[in-house]
Structures are given as C-alpha cells and as structure tokens.
N, C-alpha and C positions, 0 to 999 in steps of 0.2 A: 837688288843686285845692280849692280854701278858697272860700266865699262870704261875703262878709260885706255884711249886708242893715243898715244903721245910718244916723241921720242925720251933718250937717256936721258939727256938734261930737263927736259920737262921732270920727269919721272922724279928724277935726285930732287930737282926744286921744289916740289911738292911734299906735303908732311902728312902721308896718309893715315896715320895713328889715330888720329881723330875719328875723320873719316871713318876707318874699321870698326869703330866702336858700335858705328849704325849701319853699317852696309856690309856684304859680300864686294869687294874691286877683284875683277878682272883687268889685269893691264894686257897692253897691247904694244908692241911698235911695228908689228908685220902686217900687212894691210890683208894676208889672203888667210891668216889667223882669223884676225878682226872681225872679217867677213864672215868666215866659217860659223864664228860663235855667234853672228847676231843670227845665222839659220836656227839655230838651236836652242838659244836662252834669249828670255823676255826680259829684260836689261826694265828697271824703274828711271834709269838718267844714262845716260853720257857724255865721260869728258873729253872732248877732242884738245891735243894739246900742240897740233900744231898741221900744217899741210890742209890750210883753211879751204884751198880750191877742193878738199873733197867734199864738205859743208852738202853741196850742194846734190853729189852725189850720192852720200848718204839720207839725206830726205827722201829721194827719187826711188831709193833703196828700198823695191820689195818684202824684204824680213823686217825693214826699220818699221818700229810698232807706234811710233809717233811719241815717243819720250823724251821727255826734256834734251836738248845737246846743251852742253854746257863749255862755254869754251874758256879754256882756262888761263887765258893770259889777264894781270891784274894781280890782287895781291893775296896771299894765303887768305885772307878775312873775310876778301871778298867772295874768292872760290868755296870757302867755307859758306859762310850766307849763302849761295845760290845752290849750293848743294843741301843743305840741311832745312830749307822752308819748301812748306807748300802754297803754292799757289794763294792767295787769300784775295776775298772780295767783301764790298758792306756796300750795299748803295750804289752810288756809280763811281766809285773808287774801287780800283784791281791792283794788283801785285805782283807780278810777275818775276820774281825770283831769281831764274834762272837768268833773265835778261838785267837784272838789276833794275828793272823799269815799274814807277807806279803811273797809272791813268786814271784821270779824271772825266767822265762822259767820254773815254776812249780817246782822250788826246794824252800823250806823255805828257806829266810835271816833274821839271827840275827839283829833284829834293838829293840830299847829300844821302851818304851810305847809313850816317848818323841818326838823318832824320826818319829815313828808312827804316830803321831798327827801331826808334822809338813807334815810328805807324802801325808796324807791324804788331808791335808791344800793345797799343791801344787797341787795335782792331780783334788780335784772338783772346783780348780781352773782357771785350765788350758784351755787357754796360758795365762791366764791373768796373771799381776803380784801382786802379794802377800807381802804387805808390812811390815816390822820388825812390827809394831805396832799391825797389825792382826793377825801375829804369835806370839808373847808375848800373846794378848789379848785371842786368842783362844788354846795356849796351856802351858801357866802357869797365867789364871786369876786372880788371886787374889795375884801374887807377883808381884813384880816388881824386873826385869832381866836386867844384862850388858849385852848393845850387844854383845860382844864376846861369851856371850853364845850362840845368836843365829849363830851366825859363826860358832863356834865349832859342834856344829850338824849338819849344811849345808852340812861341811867336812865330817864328818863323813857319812851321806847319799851319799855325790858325791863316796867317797870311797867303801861304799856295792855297790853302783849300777851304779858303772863302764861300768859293758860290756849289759846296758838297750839302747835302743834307743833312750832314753830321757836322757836331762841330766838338771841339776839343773844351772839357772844363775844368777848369780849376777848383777840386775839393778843399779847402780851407785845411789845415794840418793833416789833410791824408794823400793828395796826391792829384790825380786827373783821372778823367774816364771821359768816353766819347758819348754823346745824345744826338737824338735828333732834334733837328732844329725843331 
C-alpha cells in the first residue's frame, strides 16, 4: 500500500494506472488526513509530491515506519523505476531505488537511468545470462535499438565498475551475465 501525500497538479501530472496495477494508492493533499492515515496503515512507499520542508518531518514522524519516501519530481519513468524495484545488492554494489542511486563500497557512481536498468537487469539476474533481446525489451520497450547501443552501455558499466568483484561478460550470440572476477 503506497501513499502518496501531493497537491492537484502533482496528482493530474502523474499517471497512476500503472502504479495500481501493483499497489493499493492512498492520495492525499490534506496534511492532517495524511497524518491520520500514517497512525493507522503501514504504507510499503511514499510519494511526497511537493512541500519538501516536511521531508524532514515526516522521518521524525513517530507512525513513519521507515519506508521508502519517494519524491516525485523527475519524469513518469523515473517515478515509475523508483517505485516499482526493490532495493538490490551483489558484492559491494547496492541499489537504491527510490533514490536513483547505485554504490560501489558505499561511495555513489554516476551511471545514467539507462545504465541503471540494464544493472539492475544483470544483477536480479545473476549468474544467469541476460540476452540483447531482454535488455532491449526491458529497458527501452517501446523502441527499437541498434545493438551497438547495447554495447555502448555494457562499456560504459565494465568502465564505472572496474574495481567491483563482479564484472560484466559478454556470451558470444547469447547475451551477457555477470561473474566474479
């Protein structure tokens, strides 16, 4: 179950349809609603969608159970991705979701939304291998890509995450999957 605490235009701008297909949303735009209901329901996420200075007092917040907040400026794909994965970890590489953020030995690495999706692809993968077609399909659905695009991002992930004890491999006409080194 999702809460999402936002005013009208948040609300409009968002395309909850998806969403519902895997969650109960509770919306909110009355702060002493909002409140009411986190005494009462144990909420999996929340989207805050705007009136950031309360951020801080909803963590402070006695009934808050310590679930993801999720803040939702950014674009439907991205709110999507941070709402729809869990948390994932392999090694000293984490995931962080809600934050958009991966770490490597707990420092942030710059990686695109892109590369992101294809990490997350190899890691709730793994060791299995991960073929061009499932990465196309699950992280650019609706176009259709040259492979050398997918190459170009494989590169670019072997390159941030060089010194991980996993590395990215290329299967000869099937795909990739991740090893340790």
């Amino acid at each position: 179950m999702v809460a999402c605490y936002c005013d009208e235009s948040s609300i409009s701008a968002l395309s909850f349809h998806e969403l519902r297909n895997h969650s109960q949303i509770d919306l909110f735009h009355d702060l002493a609603a909002f409140k009411n209901a986190l005494r009462k329901n144990k909420y999996t996420a929340i989207l805050l969608g705007f009136n950031m200075d309360f951020l801080a007092e909803l963590q402070s917040d006695p009934h808050y159970n310590g679930c993801p907040i999720i803040l939702t400026n950014g674009t439907h794909e991205e709110l999507m991705f941070k709402i729809l994965n869990r948390d994932l970890k392999l090694g000293s590489v984490s995931m962080v979701f809600p934050e958009l953020k991966t770490y490597l030995f707990g420092k942030p690495v710059n990686i695109t939304l892109i590369e992101m999706k294809m990490l997350r692809l190899l890691i709730k993968n793994y060791p299995a291998i991960v073929t061009k077609e499932e990465l196309a399909n699950d992280v650019w659905p609706s176009q259709k890509i040259l492979p050398t695009t997918i190459n170009t991002h494989i590169y670019n992930l072997r390159s941030k995450f060089q010194d991980w004890e996993y590395e990215v491999l290329t299967i000869k006409s099937q795909g990739y999957a991740l090893e340790a080194k």
